[in-house]
C-alpha positions as CSV (number, residue, x, y, z in Angstrom):
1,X,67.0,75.7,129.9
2,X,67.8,78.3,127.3
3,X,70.9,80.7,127.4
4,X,70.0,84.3,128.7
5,X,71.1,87.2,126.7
6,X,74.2,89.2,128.2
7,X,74.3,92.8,127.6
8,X,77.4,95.0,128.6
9,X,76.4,98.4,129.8
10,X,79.3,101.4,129.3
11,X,78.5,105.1,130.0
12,X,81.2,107.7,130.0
13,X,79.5,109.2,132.8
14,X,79.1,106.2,134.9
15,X,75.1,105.5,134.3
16,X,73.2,103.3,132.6
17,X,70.8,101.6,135.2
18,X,68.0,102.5,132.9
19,X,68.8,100.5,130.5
20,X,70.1,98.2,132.8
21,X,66.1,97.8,134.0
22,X,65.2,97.8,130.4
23,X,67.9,94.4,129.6
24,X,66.4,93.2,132.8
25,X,62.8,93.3,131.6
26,X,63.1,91.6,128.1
27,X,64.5,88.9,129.9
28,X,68.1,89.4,129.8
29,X,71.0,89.9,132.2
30,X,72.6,93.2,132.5
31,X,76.4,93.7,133.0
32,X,76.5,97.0,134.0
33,X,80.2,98.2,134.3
34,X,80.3,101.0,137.6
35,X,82.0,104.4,137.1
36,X,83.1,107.3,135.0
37,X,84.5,106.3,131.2
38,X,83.0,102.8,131.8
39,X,82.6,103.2,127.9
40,X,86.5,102.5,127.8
41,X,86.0,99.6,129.3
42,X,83.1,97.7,127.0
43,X,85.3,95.7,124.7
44,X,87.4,94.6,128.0
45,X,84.2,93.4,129.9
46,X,82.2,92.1,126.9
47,X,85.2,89.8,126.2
48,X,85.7,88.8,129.7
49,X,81.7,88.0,130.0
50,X,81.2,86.2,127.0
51,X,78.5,89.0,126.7
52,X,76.3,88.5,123.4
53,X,76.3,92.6,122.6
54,X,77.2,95.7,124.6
55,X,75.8,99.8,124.5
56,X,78.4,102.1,124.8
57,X,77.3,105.4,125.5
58,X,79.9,109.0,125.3
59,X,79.0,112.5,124.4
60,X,79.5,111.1,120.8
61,X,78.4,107.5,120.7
62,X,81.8,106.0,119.2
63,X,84.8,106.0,122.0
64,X,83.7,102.2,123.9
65,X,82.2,101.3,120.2
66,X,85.4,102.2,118.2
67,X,87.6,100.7,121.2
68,X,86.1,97.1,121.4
69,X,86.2,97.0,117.2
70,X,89.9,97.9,116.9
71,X,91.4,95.6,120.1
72,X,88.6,92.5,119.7
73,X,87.5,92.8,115.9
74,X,83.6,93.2,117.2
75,X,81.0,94.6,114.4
76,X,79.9,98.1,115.7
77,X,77.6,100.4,114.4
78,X,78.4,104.3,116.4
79,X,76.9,107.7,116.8
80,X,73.6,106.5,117.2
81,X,70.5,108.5,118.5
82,X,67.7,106.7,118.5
83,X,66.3,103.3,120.2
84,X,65.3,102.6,116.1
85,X,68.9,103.6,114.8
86,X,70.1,100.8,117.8
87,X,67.3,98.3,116.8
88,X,68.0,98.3,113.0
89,X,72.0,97.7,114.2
90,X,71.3,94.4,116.3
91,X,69.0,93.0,113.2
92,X,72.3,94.0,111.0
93,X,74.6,91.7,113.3
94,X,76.2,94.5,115.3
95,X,77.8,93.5,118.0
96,X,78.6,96.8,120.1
97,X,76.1,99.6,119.7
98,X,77.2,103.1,120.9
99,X,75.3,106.1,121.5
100,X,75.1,109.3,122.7
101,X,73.5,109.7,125.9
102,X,70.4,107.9,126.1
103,X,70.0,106.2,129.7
104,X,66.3,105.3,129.3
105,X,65.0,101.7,130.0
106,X,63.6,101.5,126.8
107,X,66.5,101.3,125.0
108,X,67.8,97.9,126.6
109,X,64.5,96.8,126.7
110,X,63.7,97.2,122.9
111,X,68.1,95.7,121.8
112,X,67.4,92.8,123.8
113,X,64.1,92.1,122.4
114,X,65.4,92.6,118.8
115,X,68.9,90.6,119.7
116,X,66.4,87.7,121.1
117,X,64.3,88.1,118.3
118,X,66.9,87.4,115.5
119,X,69.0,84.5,117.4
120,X,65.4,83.1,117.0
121,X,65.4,83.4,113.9
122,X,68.7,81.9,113.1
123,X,67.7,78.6,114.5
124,X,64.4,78.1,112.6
125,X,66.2,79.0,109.3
């Protein structure tokens, strides 16, 4: 049986179900972390999980992102805006995305597809 993807969900403002669905429909498992400044709490809950990536999401897409690089060393790419900008991040081995706020289903749908897509990859190489 093969490993699901875990995805960490942080939003400042306590949302992300959205893209909770959207984790949820490329075949992944969402951790979706309940409450205001969640973002704070990413790099926490990702390391807890043993998540394989995690969206942050603040008014500037860097607070949860910057947070789980300084105190766990994880790659990051911040300040995205755009389900592409997120995409092109998980193909470039980011490990916490963050974004502005972008609670839409696609989003989760289209990082777990792409973070699927290149751990594929890895093994045939």
């Amino acid at each position: 049986m093969e490993k699901k993807v875990r995805v960490v969900i942080g939003d400042r403002l306590g949302k992300g179900q959205k893209v909770a669905q959207g984790v949820e429909q490329a075949g992944g498992i969402a951790i979706l972390i309940p409450g205001v400044a969640a973002d704070m709490k990413v790099a926490d809950t990702m390391h807890k999980e043993a998540a394989d990536f995690a969206i942050s999401f603040c008014g500037s897409g860097g607070a949860g992102a910057i947070t789980a690089k300084t105190k766990y060393g994880y790659p990051v790419e911040f300040g995205l805006r755009s389900v592409d900008a997120g995409v092109t991040a998980i193909r470039a081995g980011k490990k916490v995305v963050g974004f502005g706020f972008m609670d839409i289903e696609e989003l989760g749908r289209r990082l777990t597809e792409e973070y699927i897509k290149v751990q594929q990859n890895k093994e045939v190489q």
